[in-house]
Wavefront OBJ file of the C-alpha trace (Angstrom):
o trace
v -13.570 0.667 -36.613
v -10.758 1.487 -34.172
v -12.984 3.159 -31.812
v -15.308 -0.076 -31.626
v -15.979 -1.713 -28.049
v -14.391 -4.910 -29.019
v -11.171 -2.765 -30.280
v -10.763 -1.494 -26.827
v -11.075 -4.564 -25.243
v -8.956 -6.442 -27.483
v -6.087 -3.728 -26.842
v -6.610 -4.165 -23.162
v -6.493 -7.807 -23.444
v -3.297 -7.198 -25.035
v -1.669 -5.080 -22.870
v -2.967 -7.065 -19.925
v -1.320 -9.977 -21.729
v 2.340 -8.645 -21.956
v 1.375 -7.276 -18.028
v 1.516 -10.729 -17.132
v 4.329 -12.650 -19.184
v 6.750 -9.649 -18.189
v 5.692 -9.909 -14.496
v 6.438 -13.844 -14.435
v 9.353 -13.660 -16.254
v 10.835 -11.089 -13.731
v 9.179 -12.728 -10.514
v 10.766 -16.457 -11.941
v 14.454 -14.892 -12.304
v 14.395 -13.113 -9.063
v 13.115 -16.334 -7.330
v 14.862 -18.564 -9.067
v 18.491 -16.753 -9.625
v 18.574 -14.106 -7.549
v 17.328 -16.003 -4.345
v 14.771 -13.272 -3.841
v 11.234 -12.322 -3.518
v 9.571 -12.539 -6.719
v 7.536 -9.260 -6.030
v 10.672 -7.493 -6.702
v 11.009 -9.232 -10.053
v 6.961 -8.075 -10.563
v 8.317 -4.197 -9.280
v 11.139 -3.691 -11.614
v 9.290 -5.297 -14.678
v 6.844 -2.506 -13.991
v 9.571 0.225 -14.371
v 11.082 -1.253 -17.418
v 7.675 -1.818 -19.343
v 5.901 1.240 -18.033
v 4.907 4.314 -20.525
v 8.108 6.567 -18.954
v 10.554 3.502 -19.976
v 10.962 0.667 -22.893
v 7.262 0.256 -22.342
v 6.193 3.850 -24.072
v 9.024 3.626 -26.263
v 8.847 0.190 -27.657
v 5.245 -1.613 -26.426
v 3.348 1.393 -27.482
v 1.955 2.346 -23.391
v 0.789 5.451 -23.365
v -0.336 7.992 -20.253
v -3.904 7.778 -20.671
v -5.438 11.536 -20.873
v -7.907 12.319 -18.869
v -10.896 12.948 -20.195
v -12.493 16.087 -17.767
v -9.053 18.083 -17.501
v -7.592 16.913 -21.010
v -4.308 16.476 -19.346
v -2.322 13.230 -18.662
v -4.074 11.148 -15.753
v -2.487 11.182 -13.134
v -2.759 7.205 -12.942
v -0.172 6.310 -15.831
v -1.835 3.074 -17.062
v -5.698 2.429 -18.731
v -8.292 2.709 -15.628
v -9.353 -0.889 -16.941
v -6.018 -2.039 -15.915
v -5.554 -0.105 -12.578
v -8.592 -1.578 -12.038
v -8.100 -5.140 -12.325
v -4.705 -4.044 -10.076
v -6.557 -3.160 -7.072
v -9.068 -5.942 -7.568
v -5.491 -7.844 -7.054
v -4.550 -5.866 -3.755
v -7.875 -5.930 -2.445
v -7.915 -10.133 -2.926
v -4.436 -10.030 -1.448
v -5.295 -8.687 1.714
v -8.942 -10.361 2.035
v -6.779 -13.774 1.696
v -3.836 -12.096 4.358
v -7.169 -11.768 7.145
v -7.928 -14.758 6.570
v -4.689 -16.364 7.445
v -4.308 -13.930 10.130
v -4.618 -15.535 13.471
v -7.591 -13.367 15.165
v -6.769 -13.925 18.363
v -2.957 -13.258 18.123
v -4.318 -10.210 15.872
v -5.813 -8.362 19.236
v -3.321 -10.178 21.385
v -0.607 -7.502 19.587
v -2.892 -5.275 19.146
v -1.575 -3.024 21.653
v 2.329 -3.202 20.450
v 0.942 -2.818 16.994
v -0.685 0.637 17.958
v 2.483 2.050 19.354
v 4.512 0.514 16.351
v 1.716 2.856 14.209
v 2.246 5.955 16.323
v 6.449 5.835 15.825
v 5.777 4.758 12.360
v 3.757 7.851 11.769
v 4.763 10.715 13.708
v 8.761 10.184 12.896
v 8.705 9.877 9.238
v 6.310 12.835 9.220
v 7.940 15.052 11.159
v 11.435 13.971 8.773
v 9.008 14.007 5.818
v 8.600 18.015 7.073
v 12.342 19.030 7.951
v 13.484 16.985 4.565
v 11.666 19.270 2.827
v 12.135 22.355 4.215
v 16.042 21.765 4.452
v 16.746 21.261 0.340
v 14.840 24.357 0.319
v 11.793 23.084 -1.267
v 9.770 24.598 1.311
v 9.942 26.986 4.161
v 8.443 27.551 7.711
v 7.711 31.711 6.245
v 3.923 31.001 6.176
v 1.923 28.135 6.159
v 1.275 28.224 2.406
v 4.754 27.796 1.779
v 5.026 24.972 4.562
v 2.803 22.969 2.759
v 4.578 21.053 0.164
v 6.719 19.880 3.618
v 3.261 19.064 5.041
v 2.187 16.662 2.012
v 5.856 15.491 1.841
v 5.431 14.153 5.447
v 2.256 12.622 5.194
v 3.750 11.022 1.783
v 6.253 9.538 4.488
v 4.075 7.967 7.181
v 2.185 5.467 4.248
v 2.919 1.780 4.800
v 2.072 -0.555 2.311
v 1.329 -3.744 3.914
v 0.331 -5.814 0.589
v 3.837 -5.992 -0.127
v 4.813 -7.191 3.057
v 1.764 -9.240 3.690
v 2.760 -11.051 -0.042
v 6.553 -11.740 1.035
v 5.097 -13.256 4.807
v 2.573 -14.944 3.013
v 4.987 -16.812 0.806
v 7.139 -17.974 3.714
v 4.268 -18.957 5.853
v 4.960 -16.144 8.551
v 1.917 -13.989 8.291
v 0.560 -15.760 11.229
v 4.030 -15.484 13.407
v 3.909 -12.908 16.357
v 5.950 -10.291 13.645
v 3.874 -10.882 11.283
v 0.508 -10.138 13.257
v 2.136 -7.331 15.137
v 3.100 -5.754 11.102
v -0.358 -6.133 9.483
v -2.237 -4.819 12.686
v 0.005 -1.725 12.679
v -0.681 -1.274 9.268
v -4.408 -0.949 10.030
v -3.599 1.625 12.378
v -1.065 3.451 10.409
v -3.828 4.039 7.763
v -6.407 5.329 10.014
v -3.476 7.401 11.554
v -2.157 8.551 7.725
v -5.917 9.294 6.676
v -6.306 11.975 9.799
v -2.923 13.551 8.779
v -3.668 13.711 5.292
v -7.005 14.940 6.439
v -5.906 18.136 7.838
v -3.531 19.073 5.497
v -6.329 18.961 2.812
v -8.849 21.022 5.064
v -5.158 23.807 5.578
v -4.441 23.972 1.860
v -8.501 24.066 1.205
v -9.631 26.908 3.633
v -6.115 28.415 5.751
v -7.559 26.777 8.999
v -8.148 23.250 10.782
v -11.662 22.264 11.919
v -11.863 20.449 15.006
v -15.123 18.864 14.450
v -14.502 17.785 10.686
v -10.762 16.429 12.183
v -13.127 14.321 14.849
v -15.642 13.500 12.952
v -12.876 11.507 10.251
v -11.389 9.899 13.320
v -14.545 8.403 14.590
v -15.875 7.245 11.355
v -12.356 5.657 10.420
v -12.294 4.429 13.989
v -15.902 3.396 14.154
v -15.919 1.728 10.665
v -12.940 -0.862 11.826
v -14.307 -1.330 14.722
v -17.600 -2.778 13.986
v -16.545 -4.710 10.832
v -13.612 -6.588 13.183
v -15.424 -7.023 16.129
v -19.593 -7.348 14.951
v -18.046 -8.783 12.019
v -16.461 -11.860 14.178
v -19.680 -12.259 15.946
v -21.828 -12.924 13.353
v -19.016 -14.577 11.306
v -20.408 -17.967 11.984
v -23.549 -16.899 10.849
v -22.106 -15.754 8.060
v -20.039 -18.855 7.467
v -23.452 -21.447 7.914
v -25.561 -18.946 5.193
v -22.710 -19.275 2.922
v -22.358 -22.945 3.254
v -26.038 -23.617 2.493
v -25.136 -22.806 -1.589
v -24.046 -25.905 -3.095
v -22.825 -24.596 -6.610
v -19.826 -24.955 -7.853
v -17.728 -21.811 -7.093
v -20.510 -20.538 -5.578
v -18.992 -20.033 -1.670
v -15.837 -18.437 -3.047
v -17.685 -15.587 -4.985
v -20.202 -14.877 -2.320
v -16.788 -14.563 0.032
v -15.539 -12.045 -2.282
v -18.551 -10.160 -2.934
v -17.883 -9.575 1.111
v -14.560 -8.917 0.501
v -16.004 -6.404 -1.977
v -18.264 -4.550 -0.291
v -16.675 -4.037 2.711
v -13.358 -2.658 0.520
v -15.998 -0.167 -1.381
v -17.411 1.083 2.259
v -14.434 1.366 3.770
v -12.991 4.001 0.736
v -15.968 5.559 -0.526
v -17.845 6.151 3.359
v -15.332 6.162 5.725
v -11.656 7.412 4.132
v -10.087 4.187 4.449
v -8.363 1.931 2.424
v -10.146 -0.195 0.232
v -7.484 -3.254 1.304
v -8.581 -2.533 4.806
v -11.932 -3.351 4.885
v -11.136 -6.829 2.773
v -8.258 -7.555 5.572
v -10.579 -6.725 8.260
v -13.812 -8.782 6.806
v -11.107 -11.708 5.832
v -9.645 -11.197 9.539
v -13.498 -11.313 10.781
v -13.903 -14.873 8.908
v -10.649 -16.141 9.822
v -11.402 -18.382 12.654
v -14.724 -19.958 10.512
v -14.544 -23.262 8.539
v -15.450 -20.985 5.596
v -11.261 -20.348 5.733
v -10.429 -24.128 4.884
v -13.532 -23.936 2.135
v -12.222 -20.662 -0.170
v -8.986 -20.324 1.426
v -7.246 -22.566 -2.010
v -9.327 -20.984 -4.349
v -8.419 -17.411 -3.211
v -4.711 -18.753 -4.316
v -5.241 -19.640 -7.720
v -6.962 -15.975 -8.284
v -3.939 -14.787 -6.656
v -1.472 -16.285 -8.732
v -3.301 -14.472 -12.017
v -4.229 -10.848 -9.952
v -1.536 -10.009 -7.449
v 1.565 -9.533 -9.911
v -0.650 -7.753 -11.980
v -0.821 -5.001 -9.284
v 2.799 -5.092 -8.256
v 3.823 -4.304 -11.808
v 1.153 -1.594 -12.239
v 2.761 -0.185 -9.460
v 6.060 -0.518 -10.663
v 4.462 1.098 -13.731
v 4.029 4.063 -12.168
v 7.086 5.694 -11.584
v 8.726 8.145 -13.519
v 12.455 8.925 -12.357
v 12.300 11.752 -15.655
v 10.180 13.423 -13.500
v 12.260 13.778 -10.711
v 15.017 16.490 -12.997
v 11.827 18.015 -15.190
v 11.547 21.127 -12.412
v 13.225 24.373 -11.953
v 15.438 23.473 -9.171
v 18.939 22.501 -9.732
v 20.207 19.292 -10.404
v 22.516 18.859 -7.383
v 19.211 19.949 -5.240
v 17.365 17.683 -6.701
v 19.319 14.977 -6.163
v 20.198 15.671 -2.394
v 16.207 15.829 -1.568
v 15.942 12.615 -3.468
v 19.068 11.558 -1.394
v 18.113 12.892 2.303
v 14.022 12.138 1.643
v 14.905 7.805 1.081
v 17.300 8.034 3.728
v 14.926 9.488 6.071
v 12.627 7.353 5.128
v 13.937 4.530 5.584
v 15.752 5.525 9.465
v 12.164 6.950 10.474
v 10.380 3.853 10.071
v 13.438 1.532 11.665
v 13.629 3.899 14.708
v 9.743 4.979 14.715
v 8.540 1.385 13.793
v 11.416 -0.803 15.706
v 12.248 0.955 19.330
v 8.057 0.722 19.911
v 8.441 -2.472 19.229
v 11.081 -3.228 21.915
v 9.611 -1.888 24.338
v 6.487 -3.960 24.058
v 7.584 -7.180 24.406
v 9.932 -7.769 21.341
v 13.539 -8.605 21.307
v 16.383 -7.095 18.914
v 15.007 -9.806 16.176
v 11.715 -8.882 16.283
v 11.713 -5.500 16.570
v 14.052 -5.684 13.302
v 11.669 -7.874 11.655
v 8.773 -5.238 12.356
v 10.550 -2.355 11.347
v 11.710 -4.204 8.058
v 7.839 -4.841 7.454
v 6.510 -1.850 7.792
v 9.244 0.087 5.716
v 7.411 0.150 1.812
v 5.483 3.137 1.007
v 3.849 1.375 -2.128
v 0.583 2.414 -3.890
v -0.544 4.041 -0.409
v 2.431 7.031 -0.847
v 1.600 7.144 -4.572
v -2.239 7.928 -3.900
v -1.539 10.437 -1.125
v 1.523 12.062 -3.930
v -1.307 11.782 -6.223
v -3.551 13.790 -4.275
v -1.348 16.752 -3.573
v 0.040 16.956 -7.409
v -3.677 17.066 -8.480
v -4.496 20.104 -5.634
v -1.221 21.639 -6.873
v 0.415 21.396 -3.115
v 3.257 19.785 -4.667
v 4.737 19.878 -8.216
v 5.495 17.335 -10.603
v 9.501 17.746 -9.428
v 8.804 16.956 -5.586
v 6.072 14.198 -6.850
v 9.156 12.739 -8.582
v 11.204 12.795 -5.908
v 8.596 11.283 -3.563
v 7.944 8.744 -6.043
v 11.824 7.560 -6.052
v 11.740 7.354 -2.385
v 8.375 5.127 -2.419
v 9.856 2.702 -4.956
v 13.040 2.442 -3.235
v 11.873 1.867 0.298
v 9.232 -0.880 -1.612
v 12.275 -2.665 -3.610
v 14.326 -2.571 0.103
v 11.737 -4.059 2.139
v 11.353 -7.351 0.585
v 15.356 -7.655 0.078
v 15.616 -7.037 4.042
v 12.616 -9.107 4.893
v 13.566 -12.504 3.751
v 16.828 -12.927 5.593
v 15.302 -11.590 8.358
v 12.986 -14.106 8.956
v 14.815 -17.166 7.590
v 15.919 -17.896 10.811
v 13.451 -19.637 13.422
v 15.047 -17.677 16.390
v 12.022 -16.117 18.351
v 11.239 -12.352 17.982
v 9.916 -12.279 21.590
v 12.155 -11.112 24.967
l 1 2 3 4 5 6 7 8 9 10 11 12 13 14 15 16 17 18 19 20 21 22 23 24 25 26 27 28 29 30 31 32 33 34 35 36 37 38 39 40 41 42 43 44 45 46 47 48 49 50 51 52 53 54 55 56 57 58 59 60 61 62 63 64 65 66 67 68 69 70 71 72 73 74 75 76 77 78 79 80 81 82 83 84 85 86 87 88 89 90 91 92 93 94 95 96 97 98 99 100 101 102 103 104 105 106 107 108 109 110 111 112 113 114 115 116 117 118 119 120 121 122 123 124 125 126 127 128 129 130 131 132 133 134 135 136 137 138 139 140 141 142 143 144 145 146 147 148 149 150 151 152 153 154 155 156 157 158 159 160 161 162 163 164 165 166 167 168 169 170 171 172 173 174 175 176 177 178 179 180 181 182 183 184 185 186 187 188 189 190 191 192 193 194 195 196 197 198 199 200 201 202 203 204 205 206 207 208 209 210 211 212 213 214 215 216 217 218 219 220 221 222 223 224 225 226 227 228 229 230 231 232 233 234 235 236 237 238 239 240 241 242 243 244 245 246 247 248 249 250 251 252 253 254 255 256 257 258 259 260 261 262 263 264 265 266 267 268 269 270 271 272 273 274 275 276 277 278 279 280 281 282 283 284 285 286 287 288 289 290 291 292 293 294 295 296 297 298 299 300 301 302 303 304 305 306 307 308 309 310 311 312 313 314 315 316 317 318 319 320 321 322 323 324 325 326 327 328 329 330 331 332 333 334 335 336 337 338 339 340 341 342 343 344 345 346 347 348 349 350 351 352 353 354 355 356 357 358 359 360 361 362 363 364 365 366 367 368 369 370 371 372 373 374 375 376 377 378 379 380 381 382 383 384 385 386 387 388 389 390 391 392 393 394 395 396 397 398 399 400 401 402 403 404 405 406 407 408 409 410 411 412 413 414 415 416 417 418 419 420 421 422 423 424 425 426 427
């Protein structure tokens, strides 16, 4: 009877349930008492009701096992429910394009690449001398070099549906900062995926191949490309086929199903994010009177999905993890220490001197830096990735993990004073 369908689903629908009253209830007292973005309410709520906290000890969440290795998955929540987390992401960022002012987009496009390149290459050379430093790693050979390697490319993630949810609920994902933050991102990804592409093909076969390396970069490359630029020419097209259905609801789920597809392309064919081909496509449509058509309705779904994800991430971490390893205690705790501190200095300096020099002022260039600080569920998939390959073990995964949720929880604290003023970010 237990193992029934409907039992499942029932248990899901449960767990979903308590999901979402424990992600309001923290979102509402952040807002509300603390002054603060709600996401961070949704974040810690995560921690506290998460399988390694009150959640496994009191609300019964378990680490699902997985059923090929019969170990713990490595994703600490049902797939169902990791599922319906990304769905969340995916909608947040198809809704962020579509707010996204296209032609400010490639108007910053230019800053926003350089931002990319200091907010990659900094925090993953610190990622590497971090490492290697609390003795975690070594420069001996290049097998032991490569838990530094992973480390760093942990380090150059950015997790823009965090920021993109704290603009969006001031109204400045369409200022010059804002722009400038979520077109970095897009190029910090296709950036992160080449790094994280190499060290795979290292720890896979001892050597780099300069045609596989190549062949990523034009696909990723290639793939953005088209969908943002093709995709904007026939977007009108798009927009007038779309507006010939009449049903009710009808224009919002075709949008999505979009959304959808170009999300599953972008992961499964070209080794990008999923939320980057919904914030391209949504980008692509932005400028259509399909916008002003779904644009409310997108809302509503993302008042029900979006804290679901930010709590699943939240759900996530496990700080036990971070002391379960052979080193020593006061090791431990100076990698956690030096790893969060250089990750948060590598993406100010990386992410915020770029931006000076392009056009921005001490303001803006904070404001950019601040946005593109949070690792988020980026850094946990590329952690993910190297515990599974056994790069890194569960002791550095901790540690990584610490410094991802710390640098998330930071960024929104940092980003709403920073743009409560209406003093312009540009020189």
């Amino acid at each position: 009877m237990h193992d029934s369908p409907l039992h499942l689903v029932a248990s899901l629908i449960l767990s979903l349930s308590i999901i979402l009253i424990f992600a309001k209830l923290g979102g509402e007292f952040f807002e509300r008492i603390l002054k603060m973005p709600p996401v961070l309410g949704e974040l810690i709520m995560g921690i506290i009701i998460g399988p390694f906290a009150l959640g496994g000890i009191i609300l019964g969440f378990e680490v699902p096992i997985d059923s090929h290795s019969g170990k713990e998955s490595m994703i600490p929540v049902d797939s169902s429910l990791y599922f319906l987390a990304q769905l969340g992401a995916v909608i947040l960022l198809f809704e962020a394009g579509l707010e996204t002012n296209k032609k400010r987009f490639f108007q910053y496009l230019k800053p926003a690449t350089a931002v990319a390149i200091g907010g990659v290459s900094l925090p993953f050379i610190l990622g590497v001398l971090a490492t290697v430093l609390t003795g975690f790693a070594s420069f001996n050979s290049l097998s032991e070099l490569l838990p530094a390697l992973f480390v760093g490319s942990i380090m150059t993630a950015t997790s823009v549906g965090i920021t993109a949810r704290v603009l969006g609920d001031m109204g400045k994902l369409d200022s010059e900062e804002g722009v400038t933050i979520l077109a970095g991102a897009v190029v910090d990804d296709v950036l992160g995926i080449l790094i994280l592409a190499i060290i795979v093909a290292i720890e896979t076969t001892g050597v780099v191949s300069i045609g596989g390396i190549t062949l990523i970069a034009v696909k990723a490359i290639s793939f953005w490309f088209v969908l943002t630029f093709f995709g904007g020419l026939v977007a009108p097209w798009i927009s007038k086929i779309i507006f010939w259905f009449k049903g009710a609801g009808v224009r919002v789920c075709l949008s999505l199903s979009l959304a959808f597809i170009a999300a599953g392309i972008a992961e499964l064919y070209f080794g990008l994010a999923m939320i980057i081909g919904s914030y391209s496509l949504g980008l692509a449509l932005s400028s259509t009177h399909l916008k002003e058509e779904i644009e409310e309705s997108l809302q509503k779904i993302n008042y029900f999905l979006v804290p679901v994800f930010f709590c699943v991430i939240g759900m996530q971490v496990d700080l036990g993890a971070i002391f379960s390893g052979n080193a020593s205690l006061a090791l431990t705790i100076s990698f956690v220490v030096v790893l969060t501190i250089f990750a948060i200095l590598s993406k100010f300096v990386g992410c915020g001197i770029p931006a000076f020099l392009f056009g921005f002022n001490r303001v803006g260039s904070w404001r950019i830096a601040v946005g593109m600080l949070p690792r988020g569920e980026v850094a946990l998939i590329i952690a993910g990735i190297g515990l599974v390959s056994g790069v890194i073990d569960k002791q550095v995964f901790g540690v990584t993990i610490f410094m991802t949720i710390i640098t998330t929880i930071i960024a929104p604290i940092l980003l709403s004073p920073a743009f409560k003023s209406d003093k312009s970010g540009l020189k």
